[in-house]
N, CA and C of each residue as an Amber inpcrd file, in Angstrom:
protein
   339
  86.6990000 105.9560000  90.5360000  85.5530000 105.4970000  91.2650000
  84.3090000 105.9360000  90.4940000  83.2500000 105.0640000  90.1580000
  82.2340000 105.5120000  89.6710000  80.8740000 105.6970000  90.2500000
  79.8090000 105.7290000  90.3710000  78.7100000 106.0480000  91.1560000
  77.5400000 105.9210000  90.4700000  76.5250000 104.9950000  91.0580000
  75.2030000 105.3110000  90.1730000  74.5550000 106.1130000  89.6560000
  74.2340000 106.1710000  88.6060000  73.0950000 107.0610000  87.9600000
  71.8050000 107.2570000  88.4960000  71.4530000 106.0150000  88.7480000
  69.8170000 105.5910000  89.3680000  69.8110000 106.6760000  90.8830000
  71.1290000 106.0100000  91.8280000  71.0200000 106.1680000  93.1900000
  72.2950000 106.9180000  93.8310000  73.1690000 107.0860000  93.4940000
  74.2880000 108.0590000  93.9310000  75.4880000 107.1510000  94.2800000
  75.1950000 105.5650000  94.9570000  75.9970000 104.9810000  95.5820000
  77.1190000 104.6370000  94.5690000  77.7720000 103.6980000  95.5950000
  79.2860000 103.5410000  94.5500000  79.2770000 102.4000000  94.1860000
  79.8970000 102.3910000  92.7990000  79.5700000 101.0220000  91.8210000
  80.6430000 100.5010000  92.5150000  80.2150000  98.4790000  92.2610000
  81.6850000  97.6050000  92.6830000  81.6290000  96.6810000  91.8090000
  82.9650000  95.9360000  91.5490000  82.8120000  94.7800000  90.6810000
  81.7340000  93.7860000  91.1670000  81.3740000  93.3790000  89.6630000
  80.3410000  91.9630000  90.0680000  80.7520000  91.1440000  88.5480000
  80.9980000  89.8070000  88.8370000  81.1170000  88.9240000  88.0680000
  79.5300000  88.1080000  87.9810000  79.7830000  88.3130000  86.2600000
  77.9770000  88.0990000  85.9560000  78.6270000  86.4950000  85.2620000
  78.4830000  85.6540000  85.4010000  78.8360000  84.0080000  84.5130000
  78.0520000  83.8380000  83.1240000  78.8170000  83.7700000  82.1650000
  78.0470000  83.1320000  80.7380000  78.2030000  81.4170000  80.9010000
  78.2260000  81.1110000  79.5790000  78.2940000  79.3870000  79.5790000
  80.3110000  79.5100000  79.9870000  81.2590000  79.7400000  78.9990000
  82.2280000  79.2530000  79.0120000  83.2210000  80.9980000  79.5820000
  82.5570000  82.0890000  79.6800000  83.3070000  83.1790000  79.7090000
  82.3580000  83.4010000  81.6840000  82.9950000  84.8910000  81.8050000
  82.8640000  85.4220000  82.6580000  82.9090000  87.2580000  82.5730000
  81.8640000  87.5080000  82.6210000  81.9630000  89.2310000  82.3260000
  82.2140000  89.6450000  83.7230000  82.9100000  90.5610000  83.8770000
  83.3680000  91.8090000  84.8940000  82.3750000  92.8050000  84.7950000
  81.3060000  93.3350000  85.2450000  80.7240000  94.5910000  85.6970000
  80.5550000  94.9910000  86.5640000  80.4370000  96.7810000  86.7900000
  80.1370000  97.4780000  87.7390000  78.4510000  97.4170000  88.3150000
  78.4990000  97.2350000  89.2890000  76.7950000  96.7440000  89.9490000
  76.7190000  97.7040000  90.9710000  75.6740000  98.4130000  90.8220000
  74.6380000  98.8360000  92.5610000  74.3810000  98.1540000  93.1240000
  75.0480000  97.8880000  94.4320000  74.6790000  97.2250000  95.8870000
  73.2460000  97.5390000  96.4660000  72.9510000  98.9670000  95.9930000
  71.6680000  99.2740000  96.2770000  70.3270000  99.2560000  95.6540000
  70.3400000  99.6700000  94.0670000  69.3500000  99.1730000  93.4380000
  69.7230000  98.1080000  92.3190000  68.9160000  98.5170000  91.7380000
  69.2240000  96.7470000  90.2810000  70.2530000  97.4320000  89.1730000
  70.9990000  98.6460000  89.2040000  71.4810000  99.0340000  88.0240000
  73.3280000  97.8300000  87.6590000  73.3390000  97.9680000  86.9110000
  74.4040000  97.1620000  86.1420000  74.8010000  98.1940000  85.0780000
  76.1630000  98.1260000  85.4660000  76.6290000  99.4660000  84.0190000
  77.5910000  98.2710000  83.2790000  77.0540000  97.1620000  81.6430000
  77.5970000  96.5630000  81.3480000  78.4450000  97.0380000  80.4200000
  78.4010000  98.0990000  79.6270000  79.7340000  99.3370000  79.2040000
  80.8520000  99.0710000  79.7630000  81.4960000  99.3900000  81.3360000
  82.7370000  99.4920000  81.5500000  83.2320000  97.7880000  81.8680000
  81.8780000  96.4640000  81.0930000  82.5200000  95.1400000  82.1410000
  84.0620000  94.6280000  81.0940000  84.3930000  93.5970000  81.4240000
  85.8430000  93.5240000  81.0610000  85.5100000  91.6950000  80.8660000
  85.8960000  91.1380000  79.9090000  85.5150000  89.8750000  79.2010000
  86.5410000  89.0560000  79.5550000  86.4060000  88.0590000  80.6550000
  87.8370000  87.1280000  81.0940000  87.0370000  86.1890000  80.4270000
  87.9380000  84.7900000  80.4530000  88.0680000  83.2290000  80.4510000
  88.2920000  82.7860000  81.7810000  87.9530000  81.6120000  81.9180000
  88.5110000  80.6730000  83.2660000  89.2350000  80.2160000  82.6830000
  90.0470000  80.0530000  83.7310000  90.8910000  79.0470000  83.0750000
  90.9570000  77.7970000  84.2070000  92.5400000  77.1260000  84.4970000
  92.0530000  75.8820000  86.0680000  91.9720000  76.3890000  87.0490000
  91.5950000  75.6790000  87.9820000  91.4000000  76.5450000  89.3490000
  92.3380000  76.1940000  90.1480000  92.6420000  77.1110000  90.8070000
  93.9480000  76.7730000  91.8700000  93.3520000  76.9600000  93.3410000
  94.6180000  76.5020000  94.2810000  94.3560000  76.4370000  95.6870000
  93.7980000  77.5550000  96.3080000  93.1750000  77.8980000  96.4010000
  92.2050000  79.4570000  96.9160000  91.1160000  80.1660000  96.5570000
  91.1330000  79.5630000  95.4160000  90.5580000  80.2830000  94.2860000
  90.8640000  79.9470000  92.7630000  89.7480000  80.8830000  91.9340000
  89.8470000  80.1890000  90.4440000  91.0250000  81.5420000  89.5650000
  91.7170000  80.8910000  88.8190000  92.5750000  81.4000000  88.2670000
  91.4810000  82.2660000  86.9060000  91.8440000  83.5370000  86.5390000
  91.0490000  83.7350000  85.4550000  92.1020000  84.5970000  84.3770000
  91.6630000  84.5620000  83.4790000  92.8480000  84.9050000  82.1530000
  92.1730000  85.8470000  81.0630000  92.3600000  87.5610000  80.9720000
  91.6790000  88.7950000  80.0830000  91.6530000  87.5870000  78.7990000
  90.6340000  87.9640000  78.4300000  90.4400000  88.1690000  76.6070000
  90.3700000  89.3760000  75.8040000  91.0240000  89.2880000  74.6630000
  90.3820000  90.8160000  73.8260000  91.5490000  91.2410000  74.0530000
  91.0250000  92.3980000  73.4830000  92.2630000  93.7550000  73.3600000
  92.5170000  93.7050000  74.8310000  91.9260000  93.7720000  76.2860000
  92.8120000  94.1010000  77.4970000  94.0100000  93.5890000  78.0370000
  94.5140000  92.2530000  77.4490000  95.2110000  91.5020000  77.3230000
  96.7200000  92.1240000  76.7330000  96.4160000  92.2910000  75.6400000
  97.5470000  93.2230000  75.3680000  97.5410000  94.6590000  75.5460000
  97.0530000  95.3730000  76.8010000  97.5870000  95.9850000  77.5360000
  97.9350000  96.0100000  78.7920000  97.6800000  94.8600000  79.7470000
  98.1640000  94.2210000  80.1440000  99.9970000  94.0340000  80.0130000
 100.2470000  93.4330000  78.8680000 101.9060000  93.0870000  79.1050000
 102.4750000  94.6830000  78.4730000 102.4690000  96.0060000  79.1520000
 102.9130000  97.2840000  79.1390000 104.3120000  97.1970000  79.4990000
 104.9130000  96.1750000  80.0070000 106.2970000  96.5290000  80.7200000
 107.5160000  97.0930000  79.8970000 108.2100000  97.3180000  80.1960000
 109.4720000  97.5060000  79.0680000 110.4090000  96.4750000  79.1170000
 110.8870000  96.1850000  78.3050000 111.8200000  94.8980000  77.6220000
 113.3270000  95.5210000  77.6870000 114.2660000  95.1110000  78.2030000
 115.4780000  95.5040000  78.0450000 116.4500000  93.5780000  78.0690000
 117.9100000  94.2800000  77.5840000 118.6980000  92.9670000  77.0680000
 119.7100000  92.9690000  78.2280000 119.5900000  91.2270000  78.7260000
 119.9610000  91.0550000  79.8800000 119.9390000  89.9610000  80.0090000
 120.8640000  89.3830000  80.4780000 120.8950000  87.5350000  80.7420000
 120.2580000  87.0900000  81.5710000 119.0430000  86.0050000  81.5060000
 118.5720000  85.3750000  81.8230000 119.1190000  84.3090000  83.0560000
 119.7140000  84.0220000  84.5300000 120.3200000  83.3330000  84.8930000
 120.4690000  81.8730000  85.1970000 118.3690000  81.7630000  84.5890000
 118.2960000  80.5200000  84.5040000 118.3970000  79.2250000  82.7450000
 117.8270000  80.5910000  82.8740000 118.1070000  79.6310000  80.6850000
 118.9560000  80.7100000  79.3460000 119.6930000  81.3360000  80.2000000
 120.4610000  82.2080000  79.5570000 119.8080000  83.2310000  78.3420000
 118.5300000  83.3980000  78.3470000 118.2790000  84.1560000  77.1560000
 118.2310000  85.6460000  77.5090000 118.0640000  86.3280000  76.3120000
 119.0140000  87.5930000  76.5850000 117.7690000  88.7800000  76.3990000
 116.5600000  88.3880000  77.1400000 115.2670000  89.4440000  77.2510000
 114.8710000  89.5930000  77.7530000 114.1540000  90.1590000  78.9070000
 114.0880000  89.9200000  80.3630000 113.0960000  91.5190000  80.0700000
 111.7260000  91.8410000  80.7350000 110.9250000  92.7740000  80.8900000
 111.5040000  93.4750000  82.4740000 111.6350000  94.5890000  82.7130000
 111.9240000  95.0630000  84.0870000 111.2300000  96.1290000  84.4490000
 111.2260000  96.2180000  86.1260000 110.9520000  97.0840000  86.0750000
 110.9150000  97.4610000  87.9260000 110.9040000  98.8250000  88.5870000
 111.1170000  99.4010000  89.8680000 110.2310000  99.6690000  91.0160000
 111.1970000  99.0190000  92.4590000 109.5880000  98.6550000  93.4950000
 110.9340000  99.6640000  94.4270000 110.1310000 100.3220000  95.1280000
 110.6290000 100.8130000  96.7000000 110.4100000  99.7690000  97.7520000
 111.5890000  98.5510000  97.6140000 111.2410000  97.8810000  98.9530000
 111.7000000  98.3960000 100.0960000 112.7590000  99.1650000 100.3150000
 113.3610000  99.0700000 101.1920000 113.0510000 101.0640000 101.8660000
 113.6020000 101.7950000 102.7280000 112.6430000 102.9700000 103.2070000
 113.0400000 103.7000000 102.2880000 112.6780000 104.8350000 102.1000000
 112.4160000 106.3280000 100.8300000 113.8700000 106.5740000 100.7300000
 115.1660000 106.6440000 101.7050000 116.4780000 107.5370000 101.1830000
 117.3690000 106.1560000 100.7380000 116.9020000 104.8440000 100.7760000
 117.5680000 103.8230000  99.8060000 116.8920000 103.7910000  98.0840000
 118.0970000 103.4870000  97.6430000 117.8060000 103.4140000  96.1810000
 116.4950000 102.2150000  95.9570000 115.5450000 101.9880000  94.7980000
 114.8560000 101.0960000  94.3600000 115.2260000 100.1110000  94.2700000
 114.5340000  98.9360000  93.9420000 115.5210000  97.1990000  93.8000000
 114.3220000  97.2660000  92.3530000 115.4590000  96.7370000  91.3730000
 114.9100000  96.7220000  90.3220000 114.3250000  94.9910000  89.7260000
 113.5840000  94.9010000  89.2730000 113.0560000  93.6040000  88.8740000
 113.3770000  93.2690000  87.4990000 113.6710000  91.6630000  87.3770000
 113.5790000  91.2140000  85.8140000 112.5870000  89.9400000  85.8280000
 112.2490000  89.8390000  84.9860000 111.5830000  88.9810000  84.1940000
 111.5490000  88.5730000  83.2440000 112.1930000  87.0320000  82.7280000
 112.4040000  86.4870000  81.3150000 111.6100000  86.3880000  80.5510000
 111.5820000  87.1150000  79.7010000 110.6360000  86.9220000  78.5450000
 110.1870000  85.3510000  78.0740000 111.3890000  84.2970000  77.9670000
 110.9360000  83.0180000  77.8250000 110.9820000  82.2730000  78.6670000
 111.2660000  82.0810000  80.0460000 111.0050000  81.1570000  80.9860000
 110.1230000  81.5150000  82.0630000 109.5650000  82.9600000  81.9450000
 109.1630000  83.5680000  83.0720000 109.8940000  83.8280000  84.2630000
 111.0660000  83.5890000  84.5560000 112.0110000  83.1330000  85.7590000
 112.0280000  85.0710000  86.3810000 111.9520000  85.2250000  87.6840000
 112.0020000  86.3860000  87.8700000 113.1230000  86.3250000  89.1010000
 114.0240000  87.5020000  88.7910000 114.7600000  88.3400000  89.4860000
 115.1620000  89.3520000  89.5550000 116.2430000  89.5330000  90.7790000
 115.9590000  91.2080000  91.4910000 117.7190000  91.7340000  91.1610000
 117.6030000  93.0880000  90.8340000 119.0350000  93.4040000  90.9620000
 119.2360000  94.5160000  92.1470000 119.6860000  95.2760000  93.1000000
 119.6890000  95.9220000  93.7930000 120.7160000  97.3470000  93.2670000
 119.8260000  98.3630000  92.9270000 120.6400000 100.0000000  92.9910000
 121.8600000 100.0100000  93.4070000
């Protein structure tokens, strides 16, 4: 959480619009400060039902895809790479349900502990 310099309050995202990009910065609700240092450089991309879809540029992008990669069949297009990784769906003394995700079809599924 960060906090103004000017005024004490707490910074929040604000999307500032260029011509074809969109910067991410932290803004005072209360006075005029803008801290454009921590903003974060998206693209638009199409817009979907709710809202506009938006897509990192730059280096945040590739940190972004952090997951780990393990070898594993794919069940819809058989390829053998799949990113995974562990959610607590179910209460605290059941095991995790683990997730995959195909590296080339995107196709996602679940294996259960």
């Amino acid at each position: 959480m960060d906090f103004c310099p000017k005024c004490g309050s707490r910074l929040k995202p604000k999307q500032l619009k260029e011509e074809e990009s969109v910067t991410v910065a932290l803004a005072c609700l209360r006075c005029d400060y803008t801290s454009q240092a921590a903003g974060n450089r998206v693209s638009v991309s199409e817009e979907m039902e709710g809202g506009t879809s938006i897509k990192v540029v730059g280096e945040e992008a590739d940190a972004l895809k952090a997951m780990p990669v393990t070898t594993v069949e794919c069940p819809k297009c058989h390829n053998m790479e799949a990113q995974w990784w562990f959610v607590q769906t179910r209460s605290g003394d059941e095991p995790p349900t683990q997730f995959y995700r195909c590296t080339k079809c995107d196709h996602t599924w679940r294996q259960y502990a």
